[in-house]
N, C-alpha and C positions, 0 to 999 in steps of 0.2 A: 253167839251171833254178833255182839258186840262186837269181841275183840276180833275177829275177822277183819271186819267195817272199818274198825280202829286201825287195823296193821294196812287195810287196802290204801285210807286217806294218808295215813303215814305216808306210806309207797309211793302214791303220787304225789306228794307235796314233796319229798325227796325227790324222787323222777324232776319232779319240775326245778327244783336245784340246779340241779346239776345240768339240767337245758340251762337254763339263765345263765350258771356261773359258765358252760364251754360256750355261751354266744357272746360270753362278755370278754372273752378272750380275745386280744390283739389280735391282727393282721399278722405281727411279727411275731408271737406266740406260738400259733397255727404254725407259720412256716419252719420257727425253730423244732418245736416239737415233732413234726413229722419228716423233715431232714435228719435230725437225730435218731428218729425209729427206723430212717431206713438203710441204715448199715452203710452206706454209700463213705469212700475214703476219697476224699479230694486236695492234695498237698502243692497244688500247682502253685507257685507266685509269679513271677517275672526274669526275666534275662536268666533262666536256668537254675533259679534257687527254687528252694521247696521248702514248706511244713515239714518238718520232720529233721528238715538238714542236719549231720553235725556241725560244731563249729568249727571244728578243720577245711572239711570242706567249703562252709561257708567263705571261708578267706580264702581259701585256693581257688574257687571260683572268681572271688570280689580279684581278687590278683590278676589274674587270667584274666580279666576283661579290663582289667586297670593298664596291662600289657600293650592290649589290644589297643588301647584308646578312646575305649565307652564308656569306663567308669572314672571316676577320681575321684580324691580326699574331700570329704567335705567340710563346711567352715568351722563345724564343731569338732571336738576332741574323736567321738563315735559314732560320727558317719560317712555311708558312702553318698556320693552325688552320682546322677546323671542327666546330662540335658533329652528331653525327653519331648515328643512330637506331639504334641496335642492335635485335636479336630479344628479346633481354631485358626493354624497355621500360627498363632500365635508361640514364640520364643518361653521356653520353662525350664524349671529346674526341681525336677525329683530325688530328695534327699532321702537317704532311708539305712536303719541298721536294727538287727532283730533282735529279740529278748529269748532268752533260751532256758530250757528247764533242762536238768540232766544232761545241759549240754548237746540239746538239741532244740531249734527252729521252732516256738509255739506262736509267736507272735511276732508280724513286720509291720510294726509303723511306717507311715510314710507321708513325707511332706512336699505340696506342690507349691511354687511360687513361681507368679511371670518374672520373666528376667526384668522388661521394665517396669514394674509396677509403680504406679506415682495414688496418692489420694485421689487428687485431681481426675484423672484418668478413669472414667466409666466404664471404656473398652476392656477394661483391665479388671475392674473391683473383683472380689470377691465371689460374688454370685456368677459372674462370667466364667471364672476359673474353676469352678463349684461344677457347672454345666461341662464343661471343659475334661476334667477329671474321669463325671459318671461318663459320658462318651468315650473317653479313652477305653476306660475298663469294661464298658460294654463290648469296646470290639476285643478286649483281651479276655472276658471274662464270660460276653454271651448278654444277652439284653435282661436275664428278671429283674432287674430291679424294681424295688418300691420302696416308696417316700415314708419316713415314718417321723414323726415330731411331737411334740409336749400340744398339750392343746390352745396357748396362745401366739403356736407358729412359730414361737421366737428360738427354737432349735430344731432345726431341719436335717434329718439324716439321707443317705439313701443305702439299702438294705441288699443284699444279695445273698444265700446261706446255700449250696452245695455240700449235701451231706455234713462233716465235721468243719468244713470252713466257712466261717462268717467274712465278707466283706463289709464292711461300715465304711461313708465317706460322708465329713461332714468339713463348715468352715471352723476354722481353731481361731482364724484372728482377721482383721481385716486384708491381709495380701495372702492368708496361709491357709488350705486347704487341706484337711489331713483325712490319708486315709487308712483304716488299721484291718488286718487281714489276722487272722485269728482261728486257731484250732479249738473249737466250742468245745471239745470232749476237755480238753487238758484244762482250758482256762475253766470251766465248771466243775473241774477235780480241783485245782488251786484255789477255787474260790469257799471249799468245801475245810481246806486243812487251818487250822488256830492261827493267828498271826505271830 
């Protein structure tokens, strides 16, 4: 009769575990893990690249559109630019070049700056261009996003997951707003193999 009693208390103090430890689970936890359970495959980026791309393609496109007149070199060694329309009406510049595994597409950083940005300049800071950004990608991307940050505020993300692709958009600096777009299955297998 004991051990009955003994295995039932067990059971619910376990039971009760594992309530506390899934309620104590993130906002952005929940969402990862239930995007990842649902098989869902989403590789879409911008101006016609994708997750997945190879790198051939990737230049024969960046090309093609460098042809065209939309994209150009940008000020670094490896990247592309494009000036890019924000919700603001305010003037940008979206720099961006991808990291590849196997020679294909897992991750496209991407970096926003006003063309004028001054310190001085409020209309401009940081946090305008922050607001600026998640707008744009809401209308490219669809509106869930959510706020996710450390608990004394002082790092402010915004969150978007469709299936394998995570959007992240956060400030990197005071004029620079980055945003990094990422295939969760791949970068969770790389984060898995020895350095």
């Amino acid at each position: 009769m004991k051990t009955r009693s003994h295995l039932k208390s067990v059971s619910l103090v376990a039971l009760g575990l594992v309530l506390l430890l899934s309620a104590c689970k993130s906002e952005y936890e929940k969402v990862e893990s239930r995007e990842l359970a649902s098989g869902k495959t989403v590789n879409e980026l911008f101006l016609g690249l994708s997750l997945g791309m190879d790198r051939k393609e990737f230049f024969e496109t960046c090309w093609d559109l460098n042809k065209q007149g939309i994209l150009n070199n940008g000020p670094g060694e490896l990247s592309v630019e494009y000036n890019v329309d924000l919700p603001s009406g305010n003037p940008a510049k979206m720099r961006f070049y991808p990291k590849f595994e196997e020679d294909k597409i897992y991750l496209m950083p991407v970096e926003f700056t006003y063309e004028s940005w001054a310190p001085w300049n409020e209309e401009l800071s940081a946090d305008k261009l922050r607001e600026d950004v998640v707008g744009l990608f809401k209308e490219w991307y669809g509106p869930d996003f959510f706020e996710v940050s450390n608990e004394d505020k002082s790092l402010i993300a915004f969150v978007k997951i469709d299936g394998n692709r995570r959007i992240r958009i956060f400030k990197k600096h005071v004029s620079i707003i980055r945003a990094e777009i990422v295939d969760l299955k791949i970068q969770k297998e790389l984060a898995k193999e020895p350095a």
